[in-house]
Backbone as CSV, one residue per row, in Angstrom:
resi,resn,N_x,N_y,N_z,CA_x,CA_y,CA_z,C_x,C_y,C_z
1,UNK,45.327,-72.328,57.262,44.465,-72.594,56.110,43.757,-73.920,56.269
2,UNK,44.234,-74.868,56.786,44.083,-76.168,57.085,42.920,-75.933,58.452
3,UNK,43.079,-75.253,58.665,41.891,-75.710,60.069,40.786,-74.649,59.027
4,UNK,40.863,-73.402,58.665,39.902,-72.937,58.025,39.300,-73.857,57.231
5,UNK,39.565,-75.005,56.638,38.926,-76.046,55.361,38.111,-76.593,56.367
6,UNK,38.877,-77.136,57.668,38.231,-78.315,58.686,36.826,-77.818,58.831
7,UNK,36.667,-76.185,59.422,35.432,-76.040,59.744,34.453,-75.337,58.635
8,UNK,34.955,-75.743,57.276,33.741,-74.788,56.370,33.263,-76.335,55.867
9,UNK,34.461,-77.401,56.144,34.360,-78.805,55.292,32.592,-79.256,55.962
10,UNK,31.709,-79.218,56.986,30.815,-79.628,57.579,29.477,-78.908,57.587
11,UNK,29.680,-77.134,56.809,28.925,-76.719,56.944,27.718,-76.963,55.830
12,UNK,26.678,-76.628,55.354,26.094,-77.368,54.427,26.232,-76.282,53.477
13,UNK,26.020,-77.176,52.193,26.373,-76.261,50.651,25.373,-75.303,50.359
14,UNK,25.783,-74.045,50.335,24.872,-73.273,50.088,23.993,-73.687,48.446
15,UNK,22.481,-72.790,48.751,22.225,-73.218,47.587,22.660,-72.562,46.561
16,UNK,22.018,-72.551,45.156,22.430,-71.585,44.467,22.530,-70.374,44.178
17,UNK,21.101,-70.192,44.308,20.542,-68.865,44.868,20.666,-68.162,45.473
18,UNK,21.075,-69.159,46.762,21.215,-68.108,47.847,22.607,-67.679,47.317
19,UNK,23.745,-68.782,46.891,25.023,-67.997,46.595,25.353,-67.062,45.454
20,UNK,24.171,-67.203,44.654,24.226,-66.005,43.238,22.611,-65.227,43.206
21,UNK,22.371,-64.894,44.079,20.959,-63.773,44.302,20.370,-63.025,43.081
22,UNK,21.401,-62.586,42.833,21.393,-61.626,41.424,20.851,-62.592,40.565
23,UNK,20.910,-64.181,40.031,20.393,-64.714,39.169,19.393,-65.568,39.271
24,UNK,19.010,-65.451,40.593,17.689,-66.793,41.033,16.540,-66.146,41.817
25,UNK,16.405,-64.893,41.276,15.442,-63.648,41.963,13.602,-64.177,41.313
26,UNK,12.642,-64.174,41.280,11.625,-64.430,41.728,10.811,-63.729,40.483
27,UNK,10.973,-64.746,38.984,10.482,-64.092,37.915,9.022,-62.965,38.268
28,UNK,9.254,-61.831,37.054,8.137,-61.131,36.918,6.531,-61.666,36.704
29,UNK,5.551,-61.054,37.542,4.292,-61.883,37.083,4.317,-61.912,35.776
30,UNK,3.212,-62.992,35.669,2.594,-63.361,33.719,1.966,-62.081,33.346
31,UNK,2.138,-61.347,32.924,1.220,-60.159,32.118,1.096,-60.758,30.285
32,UNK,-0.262,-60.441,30.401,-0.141,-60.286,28.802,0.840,-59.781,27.610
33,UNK,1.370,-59.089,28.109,2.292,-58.468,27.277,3.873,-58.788,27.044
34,UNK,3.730,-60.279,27.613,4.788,-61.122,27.747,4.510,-62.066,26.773
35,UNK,3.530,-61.948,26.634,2.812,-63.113,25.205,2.833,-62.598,23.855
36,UNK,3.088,-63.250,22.818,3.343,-63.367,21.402,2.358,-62.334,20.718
37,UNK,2.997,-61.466,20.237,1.875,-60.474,20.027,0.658,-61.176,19.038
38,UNK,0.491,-62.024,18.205,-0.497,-62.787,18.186,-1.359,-63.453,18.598
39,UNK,-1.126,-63.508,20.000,-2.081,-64.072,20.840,-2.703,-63.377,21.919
40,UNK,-2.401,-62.030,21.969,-3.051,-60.775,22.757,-4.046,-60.665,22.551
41,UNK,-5.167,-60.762,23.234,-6.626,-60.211,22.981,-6.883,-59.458,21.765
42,UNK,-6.026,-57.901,22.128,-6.611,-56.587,21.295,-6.117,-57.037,20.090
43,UNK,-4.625,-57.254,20.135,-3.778,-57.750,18.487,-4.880,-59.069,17.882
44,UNK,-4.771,-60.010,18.790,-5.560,-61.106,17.646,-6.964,-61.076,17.654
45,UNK,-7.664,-60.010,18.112,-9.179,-59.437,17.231,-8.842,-58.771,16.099
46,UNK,-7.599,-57.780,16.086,-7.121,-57.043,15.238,-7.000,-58.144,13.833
47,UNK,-5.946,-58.543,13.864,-5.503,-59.616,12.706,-6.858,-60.629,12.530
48,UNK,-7.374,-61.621,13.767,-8.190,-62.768,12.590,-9.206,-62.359,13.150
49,UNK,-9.856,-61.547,13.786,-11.491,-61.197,13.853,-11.806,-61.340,14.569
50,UNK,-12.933,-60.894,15.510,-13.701,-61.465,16.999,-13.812,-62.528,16.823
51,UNK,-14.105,-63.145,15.932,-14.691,-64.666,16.221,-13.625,-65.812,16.537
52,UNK,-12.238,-65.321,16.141,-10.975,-66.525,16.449,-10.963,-65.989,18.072
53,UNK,-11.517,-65.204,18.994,-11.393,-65.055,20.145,-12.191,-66.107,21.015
54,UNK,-11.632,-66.105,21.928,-12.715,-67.079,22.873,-13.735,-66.577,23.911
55,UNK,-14.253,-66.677,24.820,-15.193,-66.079,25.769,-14.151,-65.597,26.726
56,UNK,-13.646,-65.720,27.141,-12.336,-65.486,28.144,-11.525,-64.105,27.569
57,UNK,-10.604,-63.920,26.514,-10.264,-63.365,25.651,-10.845,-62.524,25.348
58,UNK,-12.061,-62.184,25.473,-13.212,-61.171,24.867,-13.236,-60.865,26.294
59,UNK,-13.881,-61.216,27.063,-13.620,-60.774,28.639,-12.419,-60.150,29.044
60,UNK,-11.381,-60.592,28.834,-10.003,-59.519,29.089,-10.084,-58.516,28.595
61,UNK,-10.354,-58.272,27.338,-10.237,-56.697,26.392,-11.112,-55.940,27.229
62,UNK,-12.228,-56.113,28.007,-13.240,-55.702,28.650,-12.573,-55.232,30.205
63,UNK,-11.850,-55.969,30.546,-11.435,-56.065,32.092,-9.879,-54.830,31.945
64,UNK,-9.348,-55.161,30.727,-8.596,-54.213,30.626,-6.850,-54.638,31.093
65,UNK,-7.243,-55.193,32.463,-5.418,-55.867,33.003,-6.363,-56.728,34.317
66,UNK,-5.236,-57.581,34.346,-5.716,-58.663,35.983,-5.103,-58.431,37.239
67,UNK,-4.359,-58.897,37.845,-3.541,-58.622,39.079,-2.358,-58.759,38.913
68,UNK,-1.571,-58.873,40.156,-0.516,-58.957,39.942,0.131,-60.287,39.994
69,UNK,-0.814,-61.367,39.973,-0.113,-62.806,39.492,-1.135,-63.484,38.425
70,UNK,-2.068,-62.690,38.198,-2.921,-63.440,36.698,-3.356,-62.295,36.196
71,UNK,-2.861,-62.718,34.641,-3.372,-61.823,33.675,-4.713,-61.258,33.623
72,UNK,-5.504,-60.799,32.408,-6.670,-60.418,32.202,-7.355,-61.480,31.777
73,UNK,-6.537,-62.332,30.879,-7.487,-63.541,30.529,-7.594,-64.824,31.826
74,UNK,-6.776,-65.088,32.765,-6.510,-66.084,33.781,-7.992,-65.547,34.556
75,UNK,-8.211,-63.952,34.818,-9.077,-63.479,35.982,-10.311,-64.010,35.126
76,UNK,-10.592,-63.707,33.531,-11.843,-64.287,33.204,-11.739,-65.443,32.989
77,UNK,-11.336,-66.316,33.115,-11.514,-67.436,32.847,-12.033,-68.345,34.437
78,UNK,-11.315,-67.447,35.557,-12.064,-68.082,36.552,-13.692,-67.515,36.855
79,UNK,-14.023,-66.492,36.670,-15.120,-66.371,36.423,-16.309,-66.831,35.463
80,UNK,-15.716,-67.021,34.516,-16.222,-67.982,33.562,-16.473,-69.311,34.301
81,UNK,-15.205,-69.954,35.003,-15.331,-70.991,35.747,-16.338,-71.469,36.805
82,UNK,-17.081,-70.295,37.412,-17.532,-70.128,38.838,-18.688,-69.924,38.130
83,UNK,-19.392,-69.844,36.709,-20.540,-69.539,36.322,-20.659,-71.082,34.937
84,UNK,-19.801,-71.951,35.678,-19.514,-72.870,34.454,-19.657,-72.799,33.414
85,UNK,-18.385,-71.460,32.437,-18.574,-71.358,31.198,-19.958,-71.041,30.674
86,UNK,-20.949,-70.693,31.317,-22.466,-70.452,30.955,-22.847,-68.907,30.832
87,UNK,-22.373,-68.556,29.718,-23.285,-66.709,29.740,-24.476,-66.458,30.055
88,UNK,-25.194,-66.914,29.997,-26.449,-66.611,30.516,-26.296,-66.505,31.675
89,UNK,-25.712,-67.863,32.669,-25.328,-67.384,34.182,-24.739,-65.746,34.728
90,UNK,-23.685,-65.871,34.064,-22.933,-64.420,34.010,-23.504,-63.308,33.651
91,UNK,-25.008,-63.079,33.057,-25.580,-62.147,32.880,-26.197,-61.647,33.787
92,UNK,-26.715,-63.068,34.667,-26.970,-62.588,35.902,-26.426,-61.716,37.130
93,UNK,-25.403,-62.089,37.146,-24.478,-61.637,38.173,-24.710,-60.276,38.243
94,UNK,-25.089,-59.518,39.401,-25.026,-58.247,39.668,-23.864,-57.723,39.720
95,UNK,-23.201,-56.275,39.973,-22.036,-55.619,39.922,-21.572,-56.339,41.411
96,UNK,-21.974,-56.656,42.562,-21.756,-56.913,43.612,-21.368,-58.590,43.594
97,UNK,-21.836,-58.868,43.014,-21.588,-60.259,42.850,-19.952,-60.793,41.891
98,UNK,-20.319,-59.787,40.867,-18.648,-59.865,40.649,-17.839,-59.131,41.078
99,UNK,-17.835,-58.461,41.749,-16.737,-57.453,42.518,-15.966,-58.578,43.527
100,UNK,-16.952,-60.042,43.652,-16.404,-61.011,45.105,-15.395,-61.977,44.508
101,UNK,-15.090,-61.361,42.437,-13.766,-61.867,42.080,-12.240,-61.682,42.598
102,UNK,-11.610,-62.261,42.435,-10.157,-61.266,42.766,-10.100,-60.751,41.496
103,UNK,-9.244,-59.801,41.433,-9.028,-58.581,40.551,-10.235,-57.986,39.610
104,UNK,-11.826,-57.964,40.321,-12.207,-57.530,39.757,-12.905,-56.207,40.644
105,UNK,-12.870,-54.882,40.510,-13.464,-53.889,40.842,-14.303,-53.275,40.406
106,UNK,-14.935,-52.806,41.106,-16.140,-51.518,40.790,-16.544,-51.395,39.388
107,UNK,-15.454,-50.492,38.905,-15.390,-50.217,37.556,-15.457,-51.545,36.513
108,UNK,-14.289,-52.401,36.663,-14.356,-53.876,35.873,-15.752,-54.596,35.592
109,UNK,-16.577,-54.657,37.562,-17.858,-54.882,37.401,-18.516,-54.460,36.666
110,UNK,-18.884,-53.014,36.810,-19.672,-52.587,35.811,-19.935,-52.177,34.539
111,UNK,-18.350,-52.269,33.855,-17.845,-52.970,32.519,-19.107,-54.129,31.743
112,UNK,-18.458,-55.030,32.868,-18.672,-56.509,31.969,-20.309,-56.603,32.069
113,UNK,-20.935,-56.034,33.179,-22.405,-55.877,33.288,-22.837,-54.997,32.311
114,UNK,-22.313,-53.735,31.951,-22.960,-52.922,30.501,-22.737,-53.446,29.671
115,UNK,-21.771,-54.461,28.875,-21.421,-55.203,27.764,-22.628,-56.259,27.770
116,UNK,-22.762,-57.041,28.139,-23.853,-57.834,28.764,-25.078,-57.571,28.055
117,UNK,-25.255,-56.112,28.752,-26.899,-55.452,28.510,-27.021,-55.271,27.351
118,UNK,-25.979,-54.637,26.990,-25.703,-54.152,25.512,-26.440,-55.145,24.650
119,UNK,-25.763,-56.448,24.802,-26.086,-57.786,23.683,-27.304,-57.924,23.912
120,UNK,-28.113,-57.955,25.507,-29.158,-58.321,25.513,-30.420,-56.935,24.393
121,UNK,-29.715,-56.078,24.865,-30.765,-54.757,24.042,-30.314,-55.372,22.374
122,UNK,-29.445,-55.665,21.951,-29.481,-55.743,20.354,-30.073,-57.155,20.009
123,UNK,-30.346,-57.985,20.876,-31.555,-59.080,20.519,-32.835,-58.807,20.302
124,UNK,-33.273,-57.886,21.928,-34.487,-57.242,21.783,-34.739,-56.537,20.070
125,UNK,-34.069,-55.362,19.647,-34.064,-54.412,19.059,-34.301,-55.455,17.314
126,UNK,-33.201,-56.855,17.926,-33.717,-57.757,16.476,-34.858,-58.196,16.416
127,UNK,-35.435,-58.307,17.602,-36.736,-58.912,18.087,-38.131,-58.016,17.507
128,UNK,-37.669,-56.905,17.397,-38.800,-56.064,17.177,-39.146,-55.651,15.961
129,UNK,-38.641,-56.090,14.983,-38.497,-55.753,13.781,-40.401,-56.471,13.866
130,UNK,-40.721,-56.601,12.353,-42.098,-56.549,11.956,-42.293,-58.022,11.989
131,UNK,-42.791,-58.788,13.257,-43.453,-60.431,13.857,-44.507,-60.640,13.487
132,UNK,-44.591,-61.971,12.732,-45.834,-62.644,12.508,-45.887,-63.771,13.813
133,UNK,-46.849,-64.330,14.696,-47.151,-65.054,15.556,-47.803,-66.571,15.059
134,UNK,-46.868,-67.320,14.381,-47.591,-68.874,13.708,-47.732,-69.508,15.094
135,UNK,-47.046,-69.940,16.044,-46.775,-70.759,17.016,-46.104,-69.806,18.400
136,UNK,-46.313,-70.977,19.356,-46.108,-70.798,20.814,-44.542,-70.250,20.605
137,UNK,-43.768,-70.744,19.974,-41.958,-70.459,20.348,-41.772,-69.303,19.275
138,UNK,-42.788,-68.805,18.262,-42.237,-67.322,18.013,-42.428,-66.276,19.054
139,UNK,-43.664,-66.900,20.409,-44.365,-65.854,21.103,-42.613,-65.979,22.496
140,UNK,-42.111,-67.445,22.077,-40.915,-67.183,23.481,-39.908,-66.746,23.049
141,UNK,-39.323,-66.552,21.569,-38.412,-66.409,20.731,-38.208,-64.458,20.695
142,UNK,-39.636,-64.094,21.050,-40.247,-62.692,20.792,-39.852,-62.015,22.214
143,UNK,-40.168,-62.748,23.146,-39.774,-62.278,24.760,-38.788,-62.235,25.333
144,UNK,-38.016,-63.228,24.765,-36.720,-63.732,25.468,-35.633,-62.911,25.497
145,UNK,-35.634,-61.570,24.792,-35.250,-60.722,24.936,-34.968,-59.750,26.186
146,UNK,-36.558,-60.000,26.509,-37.055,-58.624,27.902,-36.866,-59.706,29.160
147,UNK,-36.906,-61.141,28.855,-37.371,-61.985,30.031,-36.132,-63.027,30.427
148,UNK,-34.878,-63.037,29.691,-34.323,-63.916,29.990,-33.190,-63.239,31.070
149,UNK,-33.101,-64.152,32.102,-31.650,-63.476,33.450,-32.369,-63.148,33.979
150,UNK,-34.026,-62.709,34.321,-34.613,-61.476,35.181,-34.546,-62.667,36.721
151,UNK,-34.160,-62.039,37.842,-34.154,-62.780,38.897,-35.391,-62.486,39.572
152,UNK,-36.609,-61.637,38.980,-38.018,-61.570,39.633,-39.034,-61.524,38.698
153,UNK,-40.199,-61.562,38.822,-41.477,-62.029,37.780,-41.735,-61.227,36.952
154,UNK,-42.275,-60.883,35.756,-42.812,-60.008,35.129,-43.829,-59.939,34.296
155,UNK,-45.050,-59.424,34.220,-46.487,-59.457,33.231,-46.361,-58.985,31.956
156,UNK,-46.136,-59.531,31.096,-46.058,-59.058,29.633,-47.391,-58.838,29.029
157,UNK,-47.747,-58.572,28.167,-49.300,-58.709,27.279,-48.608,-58.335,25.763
158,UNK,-48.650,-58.917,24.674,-48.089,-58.932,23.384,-49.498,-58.690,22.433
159,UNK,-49.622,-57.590,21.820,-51.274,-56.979,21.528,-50.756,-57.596,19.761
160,UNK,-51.683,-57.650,19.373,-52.070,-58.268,17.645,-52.562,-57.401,16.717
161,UNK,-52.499,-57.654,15.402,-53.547,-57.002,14.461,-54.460,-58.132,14.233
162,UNK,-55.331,-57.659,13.225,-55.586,-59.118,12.316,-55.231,-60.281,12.100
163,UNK,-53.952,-59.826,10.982,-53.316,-61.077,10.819,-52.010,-61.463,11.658
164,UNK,-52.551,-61.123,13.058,-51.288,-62.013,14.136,-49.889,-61.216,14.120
165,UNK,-49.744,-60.155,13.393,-48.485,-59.293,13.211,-48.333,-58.597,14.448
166,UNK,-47.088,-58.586,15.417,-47.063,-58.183,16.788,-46.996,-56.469,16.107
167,UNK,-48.245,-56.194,17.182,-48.104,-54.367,17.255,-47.403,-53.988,18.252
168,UNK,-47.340,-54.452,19.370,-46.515,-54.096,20.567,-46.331,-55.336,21.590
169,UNK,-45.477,-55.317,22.325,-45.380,-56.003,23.669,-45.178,-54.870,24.606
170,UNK,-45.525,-54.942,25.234,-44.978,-54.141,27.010,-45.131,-54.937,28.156
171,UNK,-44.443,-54.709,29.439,-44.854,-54.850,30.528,-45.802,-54.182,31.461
172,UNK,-46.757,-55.094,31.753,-47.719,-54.457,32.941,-47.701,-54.416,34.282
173,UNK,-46.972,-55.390,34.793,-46.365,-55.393,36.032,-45.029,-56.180,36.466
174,UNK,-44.592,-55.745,37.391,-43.439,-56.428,37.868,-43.457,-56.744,39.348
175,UNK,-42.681,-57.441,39.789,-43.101,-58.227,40.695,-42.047,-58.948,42.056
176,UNK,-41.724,-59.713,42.696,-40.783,-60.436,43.032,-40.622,-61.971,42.853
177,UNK,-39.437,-62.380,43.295,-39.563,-63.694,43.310,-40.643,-65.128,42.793
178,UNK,-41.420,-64.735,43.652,-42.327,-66.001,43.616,-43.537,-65.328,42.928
179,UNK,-43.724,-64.038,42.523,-45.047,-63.560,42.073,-44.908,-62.461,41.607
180,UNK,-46.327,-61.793,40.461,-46.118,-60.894,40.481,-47.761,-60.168,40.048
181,UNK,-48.403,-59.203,40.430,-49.940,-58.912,40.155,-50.364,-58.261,38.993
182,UNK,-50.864,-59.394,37.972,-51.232,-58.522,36.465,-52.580,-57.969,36.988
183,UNK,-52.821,-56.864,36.777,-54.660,-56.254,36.899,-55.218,-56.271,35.417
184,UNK,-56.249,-57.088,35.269,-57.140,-57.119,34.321,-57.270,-55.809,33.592
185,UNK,-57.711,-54.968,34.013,-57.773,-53.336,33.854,-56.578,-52.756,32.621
186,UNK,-55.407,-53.291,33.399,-54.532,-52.555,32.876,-54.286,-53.092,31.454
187,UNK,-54.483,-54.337,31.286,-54.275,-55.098,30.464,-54.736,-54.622,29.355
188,UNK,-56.585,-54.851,29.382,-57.385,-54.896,28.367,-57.331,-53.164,28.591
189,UNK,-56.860,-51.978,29.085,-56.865,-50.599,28.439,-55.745,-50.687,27.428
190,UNK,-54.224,-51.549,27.838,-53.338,-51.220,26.655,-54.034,-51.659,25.681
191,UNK,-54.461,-52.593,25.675,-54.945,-53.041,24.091,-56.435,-52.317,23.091
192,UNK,-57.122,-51.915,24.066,-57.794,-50.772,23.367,-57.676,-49.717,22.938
193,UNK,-56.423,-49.379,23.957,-56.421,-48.603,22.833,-55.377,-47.883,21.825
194,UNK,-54.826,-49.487,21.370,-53.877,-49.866,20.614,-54.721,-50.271,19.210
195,UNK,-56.095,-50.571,19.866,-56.579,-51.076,18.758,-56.659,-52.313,18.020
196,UNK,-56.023,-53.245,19.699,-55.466,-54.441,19.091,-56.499,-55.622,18.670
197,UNK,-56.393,-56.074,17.622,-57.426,-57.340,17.844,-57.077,-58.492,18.484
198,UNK,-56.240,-58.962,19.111,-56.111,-59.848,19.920,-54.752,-59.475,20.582
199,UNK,-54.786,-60.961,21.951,-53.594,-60.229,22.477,-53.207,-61.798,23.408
200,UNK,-52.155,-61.697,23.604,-51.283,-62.879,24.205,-50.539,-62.562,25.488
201,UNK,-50.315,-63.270,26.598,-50.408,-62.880,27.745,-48.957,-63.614,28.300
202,UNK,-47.895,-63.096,28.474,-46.558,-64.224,28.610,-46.410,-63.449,30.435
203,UNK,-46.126,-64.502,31.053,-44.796,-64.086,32.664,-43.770,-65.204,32.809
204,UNK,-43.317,-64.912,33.136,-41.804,-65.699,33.734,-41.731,-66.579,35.123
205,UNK,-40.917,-67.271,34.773,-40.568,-68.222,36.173,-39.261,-67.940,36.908
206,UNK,-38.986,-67.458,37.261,-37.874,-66.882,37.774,-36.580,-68.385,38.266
207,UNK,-37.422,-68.904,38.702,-37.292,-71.161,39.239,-37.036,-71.420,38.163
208,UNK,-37.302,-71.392,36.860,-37.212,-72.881,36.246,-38.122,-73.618,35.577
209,UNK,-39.009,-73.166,36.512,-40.271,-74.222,37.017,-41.327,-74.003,35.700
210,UNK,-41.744,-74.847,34.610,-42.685,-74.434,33.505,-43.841,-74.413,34.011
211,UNK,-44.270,-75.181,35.120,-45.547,-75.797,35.037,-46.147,-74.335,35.549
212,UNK,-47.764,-74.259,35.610,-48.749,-73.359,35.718,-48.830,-73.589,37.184
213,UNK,-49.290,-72.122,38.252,-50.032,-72.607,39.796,-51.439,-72.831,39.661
214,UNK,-51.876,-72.959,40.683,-53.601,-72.296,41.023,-53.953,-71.050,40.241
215,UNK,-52.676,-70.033,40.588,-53.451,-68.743,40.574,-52.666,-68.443,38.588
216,UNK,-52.037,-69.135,38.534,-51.845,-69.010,36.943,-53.251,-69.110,36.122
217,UNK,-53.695,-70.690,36.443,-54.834,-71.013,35.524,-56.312,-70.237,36.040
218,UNK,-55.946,-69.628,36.977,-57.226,-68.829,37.661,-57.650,-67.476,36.607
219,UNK,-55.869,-66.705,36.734,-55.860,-65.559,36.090,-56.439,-65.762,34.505
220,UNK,-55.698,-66.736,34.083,-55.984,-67.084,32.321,-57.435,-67.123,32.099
221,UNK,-58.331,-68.281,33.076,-59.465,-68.471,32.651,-60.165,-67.017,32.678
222,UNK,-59.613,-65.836,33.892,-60.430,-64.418,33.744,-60.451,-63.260,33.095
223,UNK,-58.828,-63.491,32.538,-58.659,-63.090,31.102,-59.295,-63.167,29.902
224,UNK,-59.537,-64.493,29.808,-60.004,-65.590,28.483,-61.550,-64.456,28.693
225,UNK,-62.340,-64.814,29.828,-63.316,-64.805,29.587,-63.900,-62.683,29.267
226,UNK,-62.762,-62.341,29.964,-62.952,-60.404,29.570,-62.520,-60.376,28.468
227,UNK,-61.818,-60.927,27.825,-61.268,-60.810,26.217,-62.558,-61.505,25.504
228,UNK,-63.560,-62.045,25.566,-64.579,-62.589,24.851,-65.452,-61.502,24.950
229,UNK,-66.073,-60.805,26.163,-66.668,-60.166,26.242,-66.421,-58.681,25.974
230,UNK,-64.984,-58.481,25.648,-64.726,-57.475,24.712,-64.390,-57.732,23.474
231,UNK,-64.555,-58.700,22.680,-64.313,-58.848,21.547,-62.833,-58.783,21.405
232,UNK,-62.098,-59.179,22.265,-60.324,-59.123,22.118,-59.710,-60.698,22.856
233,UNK,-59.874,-61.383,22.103,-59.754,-62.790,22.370,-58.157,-62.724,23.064
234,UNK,-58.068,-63.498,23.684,-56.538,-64.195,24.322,-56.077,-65.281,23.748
235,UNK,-55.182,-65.400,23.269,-54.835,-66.465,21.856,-53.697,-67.358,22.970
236,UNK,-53.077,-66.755,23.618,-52.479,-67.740,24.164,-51.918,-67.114,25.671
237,UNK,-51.253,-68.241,26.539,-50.714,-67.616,27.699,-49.619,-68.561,27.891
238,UNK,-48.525,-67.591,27.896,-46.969,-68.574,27.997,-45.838,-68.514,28.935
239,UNK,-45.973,-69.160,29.997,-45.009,-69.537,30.702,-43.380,-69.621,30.540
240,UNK,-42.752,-68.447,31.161,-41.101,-68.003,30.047,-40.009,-68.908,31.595
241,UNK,-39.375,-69.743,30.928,-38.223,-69.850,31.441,-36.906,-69.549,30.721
242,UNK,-36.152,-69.724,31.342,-34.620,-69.660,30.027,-34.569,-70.604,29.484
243,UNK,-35.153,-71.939,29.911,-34.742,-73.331,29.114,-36.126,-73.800,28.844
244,UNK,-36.882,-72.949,28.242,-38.568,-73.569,27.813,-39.436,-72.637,28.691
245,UNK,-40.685,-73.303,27.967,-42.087,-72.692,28.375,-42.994,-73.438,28.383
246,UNK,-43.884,-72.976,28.727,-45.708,-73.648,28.779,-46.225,-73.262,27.901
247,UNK,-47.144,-73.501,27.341,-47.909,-72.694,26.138,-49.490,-73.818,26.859
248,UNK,-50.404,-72.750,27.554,-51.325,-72.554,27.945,-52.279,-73.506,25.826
249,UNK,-51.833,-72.765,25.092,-53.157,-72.984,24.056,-52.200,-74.439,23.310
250,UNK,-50.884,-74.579,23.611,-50.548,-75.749,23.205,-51.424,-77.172,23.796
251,UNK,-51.158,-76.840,25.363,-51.848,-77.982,26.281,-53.225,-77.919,26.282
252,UNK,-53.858,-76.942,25.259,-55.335,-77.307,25.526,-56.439,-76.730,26.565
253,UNK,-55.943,-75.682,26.987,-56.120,-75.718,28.420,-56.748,-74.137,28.388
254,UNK,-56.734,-73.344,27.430,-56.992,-71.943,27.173,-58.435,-71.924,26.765
C-alpha cells in the first residue's frame, strides 16, 4: 500500500472535470428559449407592443432561430453591426450580400429583404395620397419613396394640375451607376397626355454626390425650353440623394 501512495504521491492532480465528467460537460448553446419569457422577441411584442422591441429583436422574429452558438437576436445584431445600426444601409443589401452572414440563408435572406420592401411600399402608398407641391422638399419627401437604397440612376417626371396637386409621378428611364438616358419625347408624351399643366423632373445620385454635371444642366436647360414651347412649364429639377438634394429652381438656375 505504501509504495502504491509513493507513486500516485507525484503524479499531478487531476482536474475536476476530468475526475467528475458527468458534471463539467460543455453547457448547452444560448437559445432564446433559455431566456425569461418576457424578454423573447414573439412574447414581449405580445405583452408591451412592437415598439418596446428593438431593431435587433424585430430582426430575430423575422430570422426565426440563429445557430448553434448565437441566438436569433446575437445573428441580428451583428448584422446590424456590419451596416452600423443604419437601416437604410440594410435595405440595401441584396439577398447575396446577406447570405455572407453566419447563420443567415437563402430563405432568412430573403425574409429580411421582403420585410424591408414591404416598409418601403407603405411609405410610397403614404406618399400618394392627394400632394400639394409648396417647395423643393415636398417634391424629395414625394420621391423618396421610389428613390431611396436604389444602387443605379433613375428618371422620374412628377406631372401637375393647376394648382400644383401631384397627378402622377412615374419613371421614364432607368439606368446604371453613373447615368441614366431621360428622352425628351417620352417625357413631354406622359404629360400630355395626362393633361398635365406642369411638370417637375427629379433623378438620383446613386454617390451621394448633390451637385449637378455638364450633362445635368444641359438636359434641364432642353427641357425648360420644350416645356415653354409646349405650354407645360418645368417648375423644377431635383437632384435625390438619401441625405439631401439639389433643387435646380432653389439655386436659381432653372
Amino acid at each position: 500500500m505504501q509504495e502504491f501512495d509513493n507513486l500516485t504521491r507525484n503524479l499531478p492532480d487531476l482536474a475536476p472535470e476530468a475526475a467528475n465528467p458527468v458534471y463539467y460537460q460543455t453547457p448547452a448553446s444560448f437559445s432564446i428559449k433559455s431566456w425569461a419569457e418576457e424578454d423573447r422577441p414573439r412574447e414581449k411584442l405580445m405583452q408591451k407592443g412592437r415598439t418596446a422591441l428593438s431593431d435587433a429583436e424585430l430582426m430575430a422574429i423575422l430570422l426565426g432561430s440563429g445557430t448553434a452558438k448565437l441566438s436569433a437576436v446575437d445573428v441580428a445584431k451583428l448584422i446590424l453591426a456590419a451596416v452600423k445600426n443604419d437601416l437604410n444601409e440594410l435595405a440595401r443589401l441584396s439577398v447575396k450580400e446577406l447570405m455572407r452572414h453566419k447563420g443567415i440563408g437563402e430563405a432568412k435572406a430573403i425574409t429580411i429583404v421582403a420585410a424591408l420592401e414591404l416598409g418601403r411600399r407603405r411609405k410610397e402608398t403614404a406618399a400618394a395620397a392627394r400632394t400639394t407641391i409648396t417647395c423643393s422638399l415636398d417634391i424629395y419627401n414625394l420621391v423618396r419613396p421610389n428613390l431611396q437604397d436604389l444602387p443605379h440612376e433613375e428618371f422620374w417626371v412628377i406631372l401637375l394640375n393647376r394648382a400644383n396637386v401631384v397627378m402622377r409621378k412615374t419613371s421614364v428611364s432607368s439606368g446604371g451607376v453613373a447615368g441614366t438616358v431621360a428622352d425628351p419625347k417620352m417625357i413631354f408624351k406622359e404629360a400630355l397626355e395626362q393633361l398635365a399643366s406642369s411638370i417637375i423632373l427629379v433623378h438620383n445620385h446613386p454617390s451621394g454626390n448633390r451637385q449637378p454635371s455638364a450633362a445635368d444642366i444641359g438636359l434641364t436647360r432642353k427641357l425648360k425650353e420644350g416645356g415653354q414651347f409646349l405650354d407645360l412649364p418645368v417648375l423644377d429639377h431635383l437632384i435625390y440623394t438619401d441625405h439631401g438634394y439639389y433643387s435646380f429652381a432653389d439655386e436659381g438656375i432653372l
